[in-house]
TORRO-20540 format. One record per residue (C-alpha): residue in three letters; x, y, z. Coordinates in pm, whole numbers, plus 32768, in hexadecimal, padded with zeros to 4 digits. Layout:
# TORRO-20540
alaXYZ
...
This chain:
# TORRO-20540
unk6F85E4B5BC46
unk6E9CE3AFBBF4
unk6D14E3DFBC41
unk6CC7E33EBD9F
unk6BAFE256BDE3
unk6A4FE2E3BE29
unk694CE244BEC1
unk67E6E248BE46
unk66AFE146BE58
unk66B8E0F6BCB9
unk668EDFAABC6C
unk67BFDEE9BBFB
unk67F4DEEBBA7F
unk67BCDDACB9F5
unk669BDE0DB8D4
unk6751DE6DB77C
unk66BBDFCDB7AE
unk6738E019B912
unk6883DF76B887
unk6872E05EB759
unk6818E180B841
unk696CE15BB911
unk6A33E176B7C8
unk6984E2A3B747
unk69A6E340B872
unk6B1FE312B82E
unk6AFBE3AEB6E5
unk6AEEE262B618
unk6A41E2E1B491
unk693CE1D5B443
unk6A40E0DCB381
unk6B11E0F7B496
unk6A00E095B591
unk69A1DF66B4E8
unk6B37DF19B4A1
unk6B62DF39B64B
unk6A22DE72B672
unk6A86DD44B5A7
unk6BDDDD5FB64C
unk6B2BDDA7B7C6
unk6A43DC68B7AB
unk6A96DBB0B8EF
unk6AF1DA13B8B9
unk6AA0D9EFB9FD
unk6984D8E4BA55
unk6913D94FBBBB
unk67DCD85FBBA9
unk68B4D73CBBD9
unk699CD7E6BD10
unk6986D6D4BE37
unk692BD763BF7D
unk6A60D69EC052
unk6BC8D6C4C009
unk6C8AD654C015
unk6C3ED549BEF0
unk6CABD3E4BEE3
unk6DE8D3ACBE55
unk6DEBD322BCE7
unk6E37D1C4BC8E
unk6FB9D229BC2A
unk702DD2C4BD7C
unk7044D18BBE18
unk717ED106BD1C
unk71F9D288BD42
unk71E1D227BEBD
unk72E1D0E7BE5D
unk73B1D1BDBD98
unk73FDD2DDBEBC
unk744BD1CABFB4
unk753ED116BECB
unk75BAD24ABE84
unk7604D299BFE3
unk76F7D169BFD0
unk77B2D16ABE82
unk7763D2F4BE29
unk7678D371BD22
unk7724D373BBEF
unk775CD1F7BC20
unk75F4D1B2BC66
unk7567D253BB70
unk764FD1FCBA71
unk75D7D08BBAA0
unk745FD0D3BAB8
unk743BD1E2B9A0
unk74BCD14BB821
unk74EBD28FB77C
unk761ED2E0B876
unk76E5D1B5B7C0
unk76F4D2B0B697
unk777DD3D1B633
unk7705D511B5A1
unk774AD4DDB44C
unk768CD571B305
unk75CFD445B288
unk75F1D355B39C
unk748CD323B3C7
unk744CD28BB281
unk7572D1B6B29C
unk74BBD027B2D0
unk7595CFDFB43A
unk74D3D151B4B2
unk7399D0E2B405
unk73C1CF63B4B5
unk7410D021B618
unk72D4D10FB61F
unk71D0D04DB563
unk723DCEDCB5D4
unk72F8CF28B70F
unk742FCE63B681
unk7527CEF1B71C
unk76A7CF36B688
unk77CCCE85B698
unk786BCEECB7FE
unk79A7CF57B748
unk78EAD057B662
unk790FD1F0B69B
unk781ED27FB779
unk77CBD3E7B7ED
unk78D6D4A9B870
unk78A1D576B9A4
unk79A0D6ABBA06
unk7950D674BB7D
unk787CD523BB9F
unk78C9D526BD06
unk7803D661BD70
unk76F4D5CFBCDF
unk75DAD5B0BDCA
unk7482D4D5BDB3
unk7353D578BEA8
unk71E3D513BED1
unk7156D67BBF2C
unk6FD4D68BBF8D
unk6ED5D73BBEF5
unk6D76D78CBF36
unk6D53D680BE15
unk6E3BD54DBEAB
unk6FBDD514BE94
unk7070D58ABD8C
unk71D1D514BCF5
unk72D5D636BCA7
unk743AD5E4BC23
unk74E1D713BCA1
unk763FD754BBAA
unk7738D81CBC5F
unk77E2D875BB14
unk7711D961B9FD
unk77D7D845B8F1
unk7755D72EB9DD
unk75E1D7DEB9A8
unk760CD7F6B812
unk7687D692B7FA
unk7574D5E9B8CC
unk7464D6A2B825
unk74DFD63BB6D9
unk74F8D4D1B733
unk738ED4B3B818
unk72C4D5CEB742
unk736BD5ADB5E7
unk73B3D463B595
unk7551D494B5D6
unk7530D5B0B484
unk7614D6D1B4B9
unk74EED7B5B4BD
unk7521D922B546
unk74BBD953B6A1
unk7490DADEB6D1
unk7567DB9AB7CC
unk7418DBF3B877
unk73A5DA99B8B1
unk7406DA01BA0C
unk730FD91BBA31
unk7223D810B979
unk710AD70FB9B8
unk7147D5F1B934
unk6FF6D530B901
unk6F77D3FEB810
unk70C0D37BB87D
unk70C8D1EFB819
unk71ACD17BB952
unk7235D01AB8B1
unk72A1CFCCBA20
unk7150CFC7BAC0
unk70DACEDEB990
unk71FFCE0FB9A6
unk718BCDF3BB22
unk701DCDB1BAFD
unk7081CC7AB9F2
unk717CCBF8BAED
unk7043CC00BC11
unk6F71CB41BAC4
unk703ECA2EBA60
unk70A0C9FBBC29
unk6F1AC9EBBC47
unk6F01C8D3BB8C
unk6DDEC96CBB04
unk6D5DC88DB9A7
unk6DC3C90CB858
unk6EC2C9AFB79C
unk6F57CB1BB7EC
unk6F1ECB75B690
unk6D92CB3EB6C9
unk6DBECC3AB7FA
unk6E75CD2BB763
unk6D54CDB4B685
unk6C94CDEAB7B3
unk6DA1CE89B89F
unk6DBFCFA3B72A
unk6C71CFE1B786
unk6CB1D059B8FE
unk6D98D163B8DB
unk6DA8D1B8BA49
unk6E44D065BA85
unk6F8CD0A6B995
unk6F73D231B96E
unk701DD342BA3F
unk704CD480BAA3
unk7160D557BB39
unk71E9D6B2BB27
unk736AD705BAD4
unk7407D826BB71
unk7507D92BBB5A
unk75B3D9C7BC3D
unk763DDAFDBB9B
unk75A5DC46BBEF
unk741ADC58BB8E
unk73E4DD16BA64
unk751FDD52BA3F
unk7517DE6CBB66
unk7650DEB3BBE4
unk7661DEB5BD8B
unk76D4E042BD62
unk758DE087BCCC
unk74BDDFFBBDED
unk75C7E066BEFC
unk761DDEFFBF77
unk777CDE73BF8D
unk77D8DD73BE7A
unk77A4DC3BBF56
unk7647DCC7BFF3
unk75ACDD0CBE9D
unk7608DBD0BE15
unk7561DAFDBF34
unk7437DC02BF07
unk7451DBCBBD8B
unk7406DA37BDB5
unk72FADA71BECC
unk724CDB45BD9C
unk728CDA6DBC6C
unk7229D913BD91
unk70C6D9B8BDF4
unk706BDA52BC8E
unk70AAD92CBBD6
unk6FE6D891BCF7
unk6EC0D94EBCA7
unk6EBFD8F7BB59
unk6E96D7A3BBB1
unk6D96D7EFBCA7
unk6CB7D887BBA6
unk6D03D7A0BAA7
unk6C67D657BB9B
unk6B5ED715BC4F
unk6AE8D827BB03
unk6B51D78ABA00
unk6C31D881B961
unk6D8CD918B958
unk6DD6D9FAB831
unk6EBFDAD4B7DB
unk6E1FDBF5B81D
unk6E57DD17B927
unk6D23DCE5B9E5
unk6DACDBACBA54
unk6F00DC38BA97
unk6E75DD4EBB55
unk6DD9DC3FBC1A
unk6F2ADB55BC40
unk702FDC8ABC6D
unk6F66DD0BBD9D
unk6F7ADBC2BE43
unk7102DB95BE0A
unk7114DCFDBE71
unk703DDCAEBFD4
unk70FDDB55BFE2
unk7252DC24BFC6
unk7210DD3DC097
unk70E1DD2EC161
unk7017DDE2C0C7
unk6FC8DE96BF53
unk70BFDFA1BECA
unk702BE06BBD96
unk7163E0FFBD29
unk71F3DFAEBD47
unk70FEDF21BC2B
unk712FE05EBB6E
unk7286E023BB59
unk7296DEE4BAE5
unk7190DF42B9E3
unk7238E035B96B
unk7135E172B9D7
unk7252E1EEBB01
unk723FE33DBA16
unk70BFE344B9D3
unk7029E3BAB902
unk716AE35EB83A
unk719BE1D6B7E3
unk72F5E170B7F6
unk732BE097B6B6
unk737BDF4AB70A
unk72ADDF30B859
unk7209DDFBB8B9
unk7097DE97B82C
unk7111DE5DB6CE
unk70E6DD01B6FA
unk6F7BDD06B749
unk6EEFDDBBB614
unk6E4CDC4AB5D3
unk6E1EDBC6B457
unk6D5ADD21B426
unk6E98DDBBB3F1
unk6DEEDF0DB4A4
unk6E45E02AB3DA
unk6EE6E161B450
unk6DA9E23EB4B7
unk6CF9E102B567
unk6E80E085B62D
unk6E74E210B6B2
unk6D22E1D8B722
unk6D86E08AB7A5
unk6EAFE12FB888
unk6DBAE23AB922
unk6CFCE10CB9B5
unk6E10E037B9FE
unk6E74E15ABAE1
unk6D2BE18ABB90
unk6D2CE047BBB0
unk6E8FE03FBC71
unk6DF8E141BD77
unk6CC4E07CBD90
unk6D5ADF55BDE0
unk6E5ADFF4BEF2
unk6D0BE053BF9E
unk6C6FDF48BF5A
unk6D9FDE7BC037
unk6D55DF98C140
unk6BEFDEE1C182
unk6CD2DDA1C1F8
unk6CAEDD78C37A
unk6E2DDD4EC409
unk6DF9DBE4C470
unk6DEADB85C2F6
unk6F21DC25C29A
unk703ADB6BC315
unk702BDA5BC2BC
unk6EF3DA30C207
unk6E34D911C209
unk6DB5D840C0D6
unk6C4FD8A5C0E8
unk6CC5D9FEC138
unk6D6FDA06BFEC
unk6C6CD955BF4C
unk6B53DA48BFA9
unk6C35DB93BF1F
unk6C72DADDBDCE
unk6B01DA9BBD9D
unk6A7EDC1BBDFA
unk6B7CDC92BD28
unk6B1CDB9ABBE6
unk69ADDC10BC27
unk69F7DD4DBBEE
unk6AC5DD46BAA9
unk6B86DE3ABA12
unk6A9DDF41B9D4
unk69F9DF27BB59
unk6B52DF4EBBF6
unk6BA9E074BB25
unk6A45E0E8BB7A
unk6A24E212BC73
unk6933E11BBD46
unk6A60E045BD3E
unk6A78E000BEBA
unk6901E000BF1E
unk68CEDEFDBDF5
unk69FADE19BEAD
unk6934DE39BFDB
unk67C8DDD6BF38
unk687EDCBBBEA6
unk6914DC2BC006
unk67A5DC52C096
unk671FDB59BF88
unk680DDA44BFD6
């Protein structure tokens, strides 16, 4: 059984020597301690955290806003297929270097209608939502088919290339994403203006707004998350795949939130710590330990099943062998932390919760970082940090 939280009055550990302290204590060697360090160091930029939520939408929900009512009339896959030019092409090896891709993406030309487009198994399941966040709307394609996933991922994230998706990806922001639609839109509201000049003059100045032609939108799975099967949680089939969306909806979610309001989302298991106990409380009420052990492969601990989900996270550091052990004994404090951590919720703000509910339980958790939620002060040092905001 995993160590328990324990309260105590420390303060939270944010110096590099308090930091190092917490790995030490796990038995990190010195090399090790300054490996987990350099991997530890929080992204987060809490100085700039607003104190209202939820934010103002950004500039590109309002054509996602056009999209999901036209798509309420004609269905999704026919919407989007005429607002979003890398659906007219296929997945093919090459195709983005090919001049009608290059003319489509970089010009907005689009192709002939007659050319080959992306094929969808099951284009009508497809569904378009605008889901709120603490940090405005966001736009999530939801693919009912895991071939449906793979295909639009290639075409939005990887310029229609056949590149491999991994079984354990089920969802992907999508940001930087030059919407030719929503240019093609703001040069038709130009040239009805009347406004003097050419559109050519304009255009260098709209390439220096990217809020007014960029987007950003999350595609989702719908497959099992992590690749859990509904035995292994003890749900039916059909329950654990509506609880598997409501996870992979509110962590993506989060990573959006702390991308617009502190500046970072990395690939790191701080921040998916911080994402997989919100889909977890968005799925089931409230936070489920073994649940996050399971799908990061620590059901066993202090064995690590190969192929869990924590493999992902060993960051650009690579983390050896000695400093990923270390890394699972304080992934797993951190699991029990967190479920009493969710205790400290009053009832009212479980079900559902609201947007500035949300957004306060991100923020406590990103100001504690990794090594303060695996901390034995874990729950007192949530606590301090709701009392400051």
């Amino acid at each position: 059984m995993a160590p328990g939280p324990v309260s105590s009055s420390i303060t939270a550990p944010t110096e590099p020597s308090a930091r190092a302290d917490l790995w030490r204590s796990l038995g990190a060697t010195q090399e090790e301690t300054q490996e987990l360090l350099e991997y530890a160091r929080s992204g987060f930029d809490l100085s700039r955290a607003p104190d209202t939520f939820p934010l103002p939408d950004e500039p590109f929900v309002a054509a996602w806003t056009r999209y999901a009512e036209e798509a309420e009339r004609v269905g999704v896959w026919a919407c989007l297929r005429d607002r979003l030019v890398q659906l007219r092409f296929p997945i093919e090896a090459g195709i983005s270097e090919s001049p009608a891709y290059q003319a489509a993406t970089r010009r907005g030309t689009w192709p002939a209608p007659e050319s080959p487009g992306l094929e969808l198994a099951r284009p009508g399941e497809l569904r378009l939502l605008l889901t709120e966040t603490p940090a405005g709307r966001v736009p999530i394609i939801l693919a009912a088919a895991r071939e449906d996933f793979v295909a639009l991922v290639r075409a939005l994230a990887h310029r229609n290339e056949p590149r491999q998706i991994l079984d354990s990806v089920g969802a992907t922001i999508i940001g930087g994403f030059n919407n030719w639609d929503r240019v093609a839109s703001l040069r038709r509201d130009w040239e009805s203006s009347g406004a003097p000049g050419e559109w050519a003059a304009r255009w260098p100045e709209i390439v220096r707004e990217p809020g007014l032609y960029q987007d950003r939108f999350i595609v989702l799975g719908s497959g099992p998350y992590s690749g859990v099967a509904a035995a292994e949680v003890g749900l039916g089939e059909d329950e654990w795949r509506r609880s598997s969306i409501a996870i992979r909806m509110e962590h993506e979610c989060t990573h959006y939130f702390t991308h617009r309001a502190l500046g970072s989302m990395r690939n790191r298991i701080a921040d998916e710590l911080i994402a997989d106990a919100m889909g977890i409380v968005a799925a089931t009420g409230s936070f489920r330990a073994d649940w996050l052990l399971l799908f990061l492969g620590l059901e066993r601990y202090p064995e690590f099943r190969p192929g869990g989900r924590l493999e992902e996270y060993r960051g650009n550091l690579a983390l050896g062998g000695g400093s990923f052990r270390i890394l699972c004994d304080a992934v797993v404090r951190c699991a029990y932390n967190l479920e009493a951590i969710d205790r400290l919720r009053p009832p009212w703000t479980r079900s559902p919760e609201s947007v500035a509910d949300k957004a306060e339980m991100i923020l406590g958790l990103a100001a504690l970082g990794l090594e303060g939620l695996a901390s034995e002060a874990a729950v007192d040092l949530y606590q301090q940090t709701g009392s400051r905001r």
